[in-house]
C-alpha positions, -999 to 999 in steps of 0.1 A, spaced: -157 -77 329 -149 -84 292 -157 -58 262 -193 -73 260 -198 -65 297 -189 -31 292 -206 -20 260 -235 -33 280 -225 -7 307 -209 21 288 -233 37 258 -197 47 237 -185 26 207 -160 21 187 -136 44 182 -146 63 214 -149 33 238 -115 37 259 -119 4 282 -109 -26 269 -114 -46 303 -122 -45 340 -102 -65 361 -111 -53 395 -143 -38 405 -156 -31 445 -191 -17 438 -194 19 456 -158 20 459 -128 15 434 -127 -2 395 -92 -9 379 -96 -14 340 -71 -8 308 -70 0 281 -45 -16 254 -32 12 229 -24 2 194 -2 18 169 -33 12 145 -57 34 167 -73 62 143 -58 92 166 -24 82 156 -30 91 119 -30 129 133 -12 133 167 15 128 156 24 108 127 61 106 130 59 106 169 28 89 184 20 101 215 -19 91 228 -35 121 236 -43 138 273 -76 145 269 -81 106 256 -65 98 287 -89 120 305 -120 104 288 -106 67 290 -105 73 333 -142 87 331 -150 60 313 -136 35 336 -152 58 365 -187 57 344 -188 17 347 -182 18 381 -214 40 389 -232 22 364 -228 -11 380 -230 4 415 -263 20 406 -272 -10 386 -278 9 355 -275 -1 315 -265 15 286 -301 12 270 -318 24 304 -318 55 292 -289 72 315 -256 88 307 -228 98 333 -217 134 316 -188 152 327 -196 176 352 -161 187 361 -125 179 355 -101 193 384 -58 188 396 -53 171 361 -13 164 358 2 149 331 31 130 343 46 108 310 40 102 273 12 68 264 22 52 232 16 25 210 25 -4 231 16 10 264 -16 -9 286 -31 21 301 -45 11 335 -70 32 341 -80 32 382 -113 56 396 -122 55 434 -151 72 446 -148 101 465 -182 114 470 -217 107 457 -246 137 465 -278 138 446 -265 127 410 -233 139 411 -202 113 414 -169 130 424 -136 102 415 -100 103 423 -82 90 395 -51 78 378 -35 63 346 -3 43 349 16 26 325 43 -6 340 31 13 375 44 44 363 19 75 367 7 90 337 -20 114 347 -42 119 383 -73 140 384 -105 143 397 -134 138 378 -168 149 383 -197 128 368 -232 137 367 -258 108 362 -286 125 338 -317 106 325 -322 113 285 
């Protein structure tokens, strides 16, 4: 999936959209996406100037955003069908090294459980295969 894919998918825009592309995607199963971080992303102007460093909870956000596609293709939903995935839950998060301008963030979410609305992912960021941060993600698929 390219960027037009996704904004079709994902209701965020620019500068909160965090996936730049899918490149894998088993429906009800897995999704492998990056994200490219640039030096002239707004974030850096303020953490930290002299030492950029992408922040953890962006990190966070950009892997529920990845794990948001996923259950909106699997349940065949669009950003204009009046659904959002909202975080129910954020659990295990470890931060494991610095993302910096330069990096491509691959952002990887498997389903681990589905009841009712709620969506339950395992996820990771790695960086040249090198973990960044794992944790597991609760999602909860609300009508608006």
């Amino acid at each position: 999936m390219d960027i037009n894919d996704i904004k079709k998918r994902l209701p965020q825009r620019y500068p909160f959209l965090l996936v730049d592309r899918v490149v894998e995607m088993e429906l009800g199963e897995r999704i492998l996406a990056y994200k490219n971080i640039t030096a002239n992303e707004e974030v850096f102007n303020g953490h930290f100037p002299n030492a950029p460093i992408f922040p953890g909870v962006m990190i966070i956000e950009a892997m529920a955003q990845a794990a948001g596609v996923l259950g909106f293709v699997t349940a065949d939903k669009y950003a204009d069908d009046d659904v959002l995935y909202l975080f129910a839950g954020v659990d295990g998060v470890r931060f494991k090294r610095q993302v910096i301008p330069g990096d491509k963030l691959m952002l990887e979410a498997r389903v681990d459980s589905v009841k009712r609305s709620i969506w339950r992912f395992k996820c990771k960021a790695t960086v040249d295969g090198e973990l960044a941060c794992e944790a597991t993600i609760l999602c909860a698929l609300k009508t608006v």
